[in-house]
Backbone bond lengths (Angstrom), bond angles and torsions (degrees), N, CA, C in turn:
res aa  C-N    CA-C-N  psi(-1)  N-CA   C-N-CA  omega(-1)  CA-C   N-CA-C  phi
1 X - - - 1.445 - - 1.529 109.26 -
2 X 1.570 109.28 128.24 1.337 107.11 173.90 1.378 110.26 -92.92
3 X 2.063 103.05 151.67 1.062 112.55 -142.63 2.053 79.72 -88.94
4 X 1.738 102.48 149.89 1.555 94.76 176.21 1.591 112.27 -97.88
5 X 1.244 101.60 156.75 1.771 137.17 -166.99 1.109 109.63 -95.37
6 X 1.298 135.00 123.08 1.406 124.37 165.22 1.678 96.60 -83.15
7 X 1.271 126.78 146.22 1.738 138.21 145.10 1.560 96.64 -45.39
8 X 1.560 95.07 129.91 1.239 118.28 156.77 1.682 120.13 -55.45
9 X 1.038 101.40 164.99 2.169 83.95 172.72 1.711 87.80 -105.89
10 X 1.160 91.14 168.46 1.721 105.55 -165.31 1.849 106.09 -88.67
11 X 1.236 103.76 104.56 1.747 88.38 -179.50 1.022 129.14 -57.94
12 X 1.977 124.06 -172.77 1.591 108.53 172.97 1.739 120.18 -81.81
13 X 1.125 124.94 43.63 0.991 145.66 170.55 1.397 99.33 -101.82
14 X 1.511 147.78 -71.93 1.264 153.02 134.97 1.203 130.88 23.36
15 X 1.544 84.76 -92.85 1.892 109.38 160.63 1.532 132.24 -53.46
16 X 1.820 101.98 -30.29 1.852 86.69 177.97 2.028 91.64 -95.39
17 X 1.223 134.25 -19.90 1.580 127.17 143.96 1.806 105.70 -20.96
18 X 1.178 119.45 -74.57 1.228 147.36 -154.46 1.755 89.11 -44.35
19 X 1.688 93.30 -80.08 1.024 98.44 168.65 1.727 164.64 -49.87
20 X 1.637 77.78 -22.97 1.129 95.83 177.34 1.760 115.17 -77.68
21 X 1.424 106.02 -39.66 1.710 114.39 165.54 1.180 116.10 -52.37
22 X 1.933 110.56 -36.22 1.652 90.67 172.80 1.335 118.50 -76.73
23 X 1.341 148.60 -30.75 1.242 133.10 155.95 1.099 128.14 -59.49
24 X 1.052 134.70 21.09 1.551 139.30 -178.63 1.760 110.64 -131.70
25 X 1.507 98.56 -6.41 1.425 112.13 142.55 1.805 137.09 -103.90
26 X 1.322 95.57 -21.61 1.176 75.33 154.63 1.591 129.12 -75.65
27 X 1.476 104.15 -59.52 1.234 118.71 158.12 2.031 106.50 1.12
28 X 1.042 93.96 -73.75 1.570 106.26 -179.43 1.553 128.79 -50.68
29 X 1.837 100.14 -17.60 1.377 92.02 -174.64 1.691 82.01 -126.08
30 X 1.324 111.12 25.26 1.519 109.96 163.06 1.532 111.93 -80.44
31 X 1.258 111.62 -45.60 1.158 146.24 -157.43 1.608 113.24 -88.93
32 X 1.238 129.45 -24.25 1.247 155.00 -170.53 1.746 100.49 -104.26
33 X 1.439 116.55 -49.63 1.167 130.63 -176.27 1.646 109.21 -66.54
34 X 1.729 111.64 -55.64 1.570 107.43 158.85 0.946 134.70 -53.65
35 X 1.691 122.68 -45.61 1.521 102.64 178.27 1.622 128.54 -56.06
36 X 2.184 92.32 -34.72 1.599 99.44 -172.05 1.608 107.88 -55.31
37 X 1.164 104.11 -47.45 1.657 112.00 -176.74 1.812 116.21 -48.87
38 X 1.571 121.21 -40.37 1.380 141.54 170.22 1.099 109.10 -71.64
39 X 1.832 139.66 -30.45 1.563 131.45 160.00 1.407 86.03 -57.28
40 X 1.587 136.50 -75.17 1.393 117.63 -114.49 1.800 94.51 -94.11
41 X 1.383 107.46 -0.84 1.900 96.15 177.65 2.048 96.09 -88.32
42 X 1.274 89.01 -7.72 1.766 86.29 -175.33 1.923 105.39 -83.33
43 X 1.478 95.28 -32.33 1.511 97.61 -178.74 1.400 100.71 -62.81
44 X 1.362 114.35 -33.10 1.678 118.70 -165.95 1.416 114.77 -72.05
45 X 1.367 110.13 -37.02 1.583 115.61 159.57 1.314 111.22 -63.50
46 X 1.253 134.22 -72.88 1.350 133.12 -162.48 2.023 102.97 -52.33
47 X 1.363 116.52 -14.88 1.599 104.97 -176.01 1.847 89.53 -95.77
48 X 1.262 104.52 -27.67 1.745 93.50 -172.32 1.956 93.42 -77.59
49 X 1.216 140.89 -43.88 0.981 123.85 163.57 1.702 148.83 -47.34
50 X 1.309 83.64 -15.99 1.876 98.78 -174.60 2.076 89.61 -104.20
51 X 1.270 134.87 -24.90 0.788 161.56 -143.44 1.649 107.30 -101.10
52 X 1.055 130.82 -42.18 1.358 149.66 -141.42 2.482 98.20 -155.43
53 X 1.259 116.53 -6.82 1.174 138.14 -174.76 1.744 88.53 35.37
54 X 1.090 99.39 119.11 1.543 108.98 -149.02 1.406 113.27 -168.85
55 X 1.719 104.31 55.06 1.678 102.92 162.79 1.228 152.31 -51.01
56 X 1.304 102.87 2.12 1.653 106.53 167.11 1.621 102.78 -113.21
57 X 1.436 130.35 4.25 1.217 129.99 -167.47 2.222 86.03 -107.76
58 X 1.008 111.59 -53.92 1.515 115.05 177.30 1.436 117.42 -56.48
59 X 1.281 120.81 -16.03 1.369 132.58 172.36 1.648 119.36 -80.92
60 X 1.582 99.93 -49.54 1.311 103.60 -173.87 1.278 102.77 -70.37
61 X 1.262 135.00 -40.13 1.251 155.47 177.79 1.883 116.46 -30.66
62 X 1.613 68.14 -70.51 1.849 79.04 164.27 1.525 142.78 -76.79
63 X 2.039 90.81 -5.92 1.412 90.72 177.38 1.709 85.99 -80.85
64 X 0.806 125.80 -76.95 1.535 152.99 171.22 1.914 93.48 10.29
65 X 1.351 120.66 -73.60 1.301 135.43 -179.79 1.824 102.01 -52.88
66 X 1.395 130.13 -36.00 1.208 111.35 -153.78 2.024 79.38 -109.63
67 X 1.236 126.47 6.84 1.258 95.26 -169.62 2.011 90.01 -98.99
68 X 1.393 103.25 -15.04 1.911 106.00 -167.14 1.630 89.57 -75.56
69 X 1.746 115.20 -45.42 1.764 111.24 174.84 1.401 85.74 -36.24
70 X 1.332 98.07 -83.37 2.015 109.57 -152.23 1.555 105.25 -22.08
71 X 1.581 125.26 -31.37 1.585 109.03 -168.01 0.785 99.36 -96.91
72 X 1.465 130.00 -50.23 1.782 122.47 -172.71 1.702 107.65 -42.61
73 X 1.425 117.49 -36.58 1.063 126.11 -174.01 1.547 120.63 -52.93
74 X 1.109 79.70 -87.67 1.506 98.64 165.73 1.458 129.76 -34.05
75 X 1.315 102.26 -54.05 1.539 110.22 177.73 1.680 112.79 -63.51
76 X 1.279 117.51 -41.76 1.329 146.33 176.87 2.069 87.00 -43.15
77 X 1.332 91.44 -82.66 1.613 106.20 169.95 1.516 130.69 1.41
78 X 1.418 93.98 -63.95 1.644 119.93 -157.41 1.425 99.10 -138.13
79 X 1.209 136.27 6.17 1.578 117.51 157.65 1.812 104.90 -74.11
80 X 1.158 95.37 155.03 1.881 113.45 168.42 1.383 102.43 -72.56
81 X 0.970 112.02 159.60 1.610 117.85 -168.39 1.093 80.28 -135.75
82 X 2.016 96.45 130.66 1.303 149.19 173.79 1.439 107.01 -118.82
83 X 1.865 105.76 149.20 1.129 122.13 -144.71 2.165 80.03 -124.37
């Protein structure tokens, strides 16, 4: 029979770990959450521009849509992957 162990408690070495992963998740779905939101107000321009024939509304639109890609992207890219 093995003899039983209590768990250590986790020092502050641990806890700012702990912590530190949770901000580096939110962070992540901060960041994930803006771009998605910046594609879909860009989709919203580019339909009010094609919609309304509206070349400065189809422009912004599309910058708008390729700059929220550009972050999801990117970030997607080069974030550390968390479990």
């Amino acid at each position: 029979m093995k003899p039983f162990r209590k768990k250590a408690k986790p020092g502050p070495e641990e806890k700012d770990m702990a912590f530190f992963n949770s901000a580096i998740t939110v962070l992540h779905t901060l960041v994930i959450a803006l771009g998605t939101g910046l594609g879909v107000w860009g989709v919203v321009n580019l339909l009010d521009g094609y919609g309304n024939d509206n070349p400065g509304a189809k422009s912004q639109g599309m910058k708008q849509l390729m700059a929220g890609y550009r972050n999801v992207v990117i970030y997607k890219r080069f974030s550390p992957k968390h479990h």
